[in-house]
BAFI-3210 file (N, C-alpha, C; in Angstrom, 3 decimals, decimal comma, padded with zeros to 6 digits):
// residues 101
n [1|2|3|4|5|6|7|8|9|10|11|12|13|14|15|16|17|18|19|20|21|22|23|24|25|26|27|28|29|30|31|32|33|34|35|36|37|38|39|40|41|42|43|44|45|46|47|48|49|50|51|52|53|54|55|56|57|58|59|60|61|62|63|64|65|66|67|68|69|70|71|72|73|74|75|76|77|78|79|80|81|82|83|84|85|86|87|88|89|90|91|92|93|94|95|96|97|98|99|100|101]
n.u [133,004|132,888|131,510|131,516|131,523|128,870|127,228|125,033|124,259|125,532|127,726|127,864|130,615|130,133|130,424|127,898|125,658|123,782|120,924|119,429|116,034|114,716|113,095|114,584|114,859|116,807|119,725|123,121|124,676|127,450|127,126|129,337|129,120|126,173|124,176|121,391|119,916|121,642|122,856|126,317|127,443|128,531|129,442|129,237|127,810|125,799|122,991|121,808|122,231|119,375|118,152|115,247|115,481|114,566|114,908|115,737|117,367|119,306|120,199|122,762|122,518|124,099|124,627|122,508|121,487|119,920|118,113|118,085|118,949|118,117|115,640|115,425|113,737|113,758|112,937|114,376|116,827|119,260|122,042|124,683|127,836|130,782|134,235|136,079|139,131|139,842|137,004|133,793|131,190|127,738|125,738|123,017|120,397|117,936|114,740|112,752|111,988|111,390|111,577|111,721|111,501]
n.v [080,537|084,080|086,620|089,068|087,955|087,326|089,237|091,051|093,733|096,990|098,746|102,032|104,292|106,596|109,231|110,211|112,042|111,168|110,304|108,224|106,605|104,653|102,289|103,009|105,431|108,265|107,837|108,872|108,983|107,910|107,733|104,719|103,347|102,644|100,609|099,163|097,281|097,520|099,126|100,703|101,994|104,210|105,502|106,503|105,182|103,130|101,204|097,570|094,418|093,004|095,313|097,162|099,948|103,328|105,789|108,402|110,003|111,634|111,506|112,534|113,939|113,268|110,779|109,346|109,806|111,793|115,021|116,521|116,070|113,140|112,482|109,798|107,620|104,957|101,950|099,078|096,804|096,512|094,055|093,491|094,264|095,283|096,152|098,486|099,715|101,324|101,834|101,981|099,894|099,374|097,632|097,312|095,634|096,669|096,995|098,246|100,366|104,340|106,598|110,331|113,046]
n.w [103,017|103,502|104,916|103,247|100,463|100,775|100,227|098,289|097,637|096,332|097,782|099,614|100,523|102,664|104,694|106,555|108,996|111,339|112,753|115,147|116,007|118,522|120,696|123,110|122,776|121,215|119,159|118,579|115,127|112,585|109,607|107,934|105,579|103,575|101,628|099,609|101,517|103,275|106,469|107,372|110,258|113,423|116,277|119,460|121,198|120,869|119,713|121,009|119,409|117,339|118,141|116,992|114,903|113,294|111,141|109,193|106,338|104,459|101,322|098,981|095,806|093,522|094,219|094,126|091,389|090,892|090,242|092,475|096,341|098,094|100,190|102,818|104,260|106,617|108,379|110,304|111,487|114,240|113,575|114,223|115,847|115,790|115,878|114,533|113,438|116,447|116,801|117,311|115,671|114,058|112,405|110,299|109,198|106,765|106,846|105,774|103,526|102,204|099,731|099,191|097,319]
ca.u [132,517|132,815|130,254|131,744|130,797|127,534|126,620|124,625|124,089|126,867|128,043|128,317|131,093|129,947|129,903|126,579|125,783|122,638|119,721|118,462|115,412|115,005|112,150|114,999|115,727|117,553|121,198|123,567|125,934|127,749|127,248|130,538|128,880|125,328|123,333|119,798|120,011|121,699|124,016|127,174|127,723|129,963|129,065|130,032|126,624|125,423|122,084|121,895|121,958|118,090|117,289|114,676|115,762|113,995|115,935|115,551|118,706|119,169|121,284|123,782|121,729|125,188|125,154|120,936|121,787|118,869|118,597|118,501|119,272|116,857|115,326|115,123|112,851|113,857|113,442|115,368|117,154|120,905|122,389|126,022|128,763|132,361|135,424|137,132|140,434|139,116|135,832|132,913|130,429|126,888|125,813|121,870|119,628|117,140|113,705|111,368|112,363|110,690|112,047|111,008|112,625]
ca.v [081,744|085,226|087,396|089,833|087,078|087,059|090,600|091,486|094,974|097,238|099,761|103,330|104,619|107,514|109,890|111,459|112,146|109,667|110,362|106,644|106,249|103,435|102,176|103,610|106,590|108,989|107,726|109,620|108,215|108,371|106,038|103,718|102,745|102,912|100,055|098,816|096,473|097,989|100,503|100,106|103,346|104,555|106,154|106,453|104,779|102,144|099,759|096,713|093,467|093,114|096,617|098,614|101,235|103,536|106,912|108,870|110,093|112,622|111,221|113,283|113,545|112,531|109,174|108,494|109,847|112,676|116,000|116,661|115,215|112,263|111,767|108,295|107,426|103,502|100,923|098,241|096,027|096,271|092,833|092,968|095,248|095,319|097,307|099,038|101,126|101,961|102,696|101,211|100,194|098,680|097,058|097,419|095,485|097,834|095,729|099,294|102,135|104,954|107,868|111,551|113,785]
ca.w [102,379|103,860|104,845|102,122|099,410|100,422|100,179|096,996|096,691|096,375|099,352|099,333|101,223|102,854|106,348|107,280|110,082|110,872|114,063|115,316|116,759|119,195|122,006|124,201|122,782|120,257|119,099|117,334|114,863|111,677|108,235|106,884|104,489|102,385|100,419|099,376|101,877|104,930|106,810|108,601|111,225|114,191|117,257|121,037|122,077|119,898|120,699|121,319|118,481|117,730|118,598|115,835|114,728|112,713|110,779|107,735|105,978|102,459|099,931|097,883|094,538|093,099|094,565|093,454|089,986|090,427|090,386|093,738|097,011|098,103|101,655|102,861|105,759|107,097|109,451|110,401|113,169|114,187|113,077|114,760|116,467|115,321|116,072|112,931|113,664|117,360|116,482|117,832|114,513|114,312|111,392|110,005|107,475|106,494|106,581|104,696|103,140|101,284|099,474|099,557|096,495]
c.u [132,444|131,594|130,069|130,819|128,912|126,427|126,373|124,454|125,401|126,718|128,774|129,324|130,938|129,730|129,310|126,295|123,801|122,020|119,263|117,510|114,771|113,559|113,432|115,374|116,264|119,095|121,492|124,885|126,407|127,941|128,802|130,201|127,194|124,826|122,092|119,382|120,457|122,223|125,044|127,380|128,597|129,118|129,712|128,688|125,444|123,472|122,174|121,686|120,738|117,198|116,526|114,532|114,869|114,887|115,601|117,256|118,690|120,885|121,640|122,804|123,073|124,847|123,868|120,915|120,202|119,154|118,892|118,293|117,617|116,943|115,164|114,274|113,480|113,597|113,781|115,881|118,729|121,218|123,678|127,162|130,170|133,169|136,226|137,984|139,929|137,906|135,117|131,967|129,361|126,472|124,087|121,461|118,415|116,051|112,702|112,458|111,202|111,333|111,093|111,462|112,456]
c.v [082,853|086,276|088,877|088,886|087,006|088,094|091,141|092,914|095,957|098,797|100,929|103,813|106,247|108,072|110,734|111,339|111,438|110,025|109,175|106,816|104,883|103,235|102,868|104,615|107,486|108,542|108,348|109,069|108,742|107,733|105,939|104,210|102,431|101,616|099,518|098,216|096,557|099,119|099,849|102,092|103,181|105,091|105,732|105,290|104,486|101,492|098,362|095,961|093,378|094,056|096,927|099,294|101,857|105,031|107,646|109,790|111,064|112,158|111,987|112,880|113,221|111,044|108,591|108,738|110,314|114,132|116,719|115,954|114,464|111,948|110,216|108,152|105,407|103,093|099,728|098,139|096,252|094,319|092,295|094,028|094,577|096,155|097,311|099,864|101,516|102,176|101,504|101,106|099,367|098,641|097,238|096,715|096,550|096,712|096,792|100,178|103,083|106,129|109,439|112,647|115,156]
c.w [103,422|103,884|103,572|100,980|099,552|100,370|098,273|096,319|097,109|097,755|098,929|099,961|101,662|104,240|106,169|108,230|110,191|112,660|114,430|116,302|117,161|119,950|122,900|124,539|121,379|120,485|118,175|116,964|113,513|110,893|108,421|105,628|104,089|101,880|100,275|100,750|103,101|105,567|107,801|109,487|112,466|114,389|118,322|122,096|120,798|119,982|119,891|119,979|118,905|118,086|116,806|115,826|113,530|112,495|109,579|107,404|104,433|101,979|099,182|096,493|093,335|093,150|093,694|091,942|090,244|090,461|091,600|095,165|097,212|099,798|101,640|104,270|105,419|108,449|109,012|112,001|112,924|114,043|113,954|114,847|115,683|115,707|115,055|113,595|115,092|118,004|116,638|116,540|114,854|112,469|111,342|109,383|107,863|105,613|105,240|104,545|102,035|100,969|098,736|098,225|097,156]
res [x|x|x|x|x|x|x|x|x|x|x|x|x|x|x|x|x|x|x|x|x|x|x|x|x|x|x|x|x|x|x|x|x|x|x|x|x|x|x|x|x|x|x|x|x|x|x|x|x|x|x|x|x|x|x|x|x|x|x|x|x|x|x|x|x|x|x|x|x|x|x|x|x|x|x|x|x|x|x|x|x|x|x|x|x|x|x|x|x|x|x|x|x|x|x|x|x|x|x|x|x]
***
């Protein structure tokens, strides 16, 4: 089984531009991809598997099906690095969230 197969909620494909805050710091990166459950992103300067991160983010009020866009405040841990096309990516679950309208 594939780590695809075992992904339940569905994934947004989307680039915003995304602030991480760390114990080590401010990173700056840019979503994949969007869902209940996690984020995948791109940047030049990643942290570490196991790092918590903490971020807030405004959703296209398209995508939340409201009237207008939706803040997100989260934390969460990076899970696992990858290389897509070049590109350096870090992978999220997203342990809290709360949204802001």
């Amino acid at each position: 089984m594939t780590c695809d197969a075992l992904r339940t909620a569905v994934r947004f494909p989307m680039k915003l531009s995304l602030r991480l805050a760390t114990s080590a710091g401010f990173k700056e990166a840019t979503t994949d991809n969007i869902s209940a459950n996690g984020i995948l992103f791109s940047g030049p300067d990643l942290p570490a598997v196991n790092t918590q991160i903490e971020f807030t983010i405004c959703m296209p009020a398209a995508i939340m099906g409201s009237a207008e866009d939706v803040t997100v405040h989260c934390l969460g841990r990076i899970v696992r690095h990858q290389q897509q096309g070049g590109e350096l990516q870090a992978a999220a679950i997203i342990d809290e969230y709360y949204m802001r309208a």
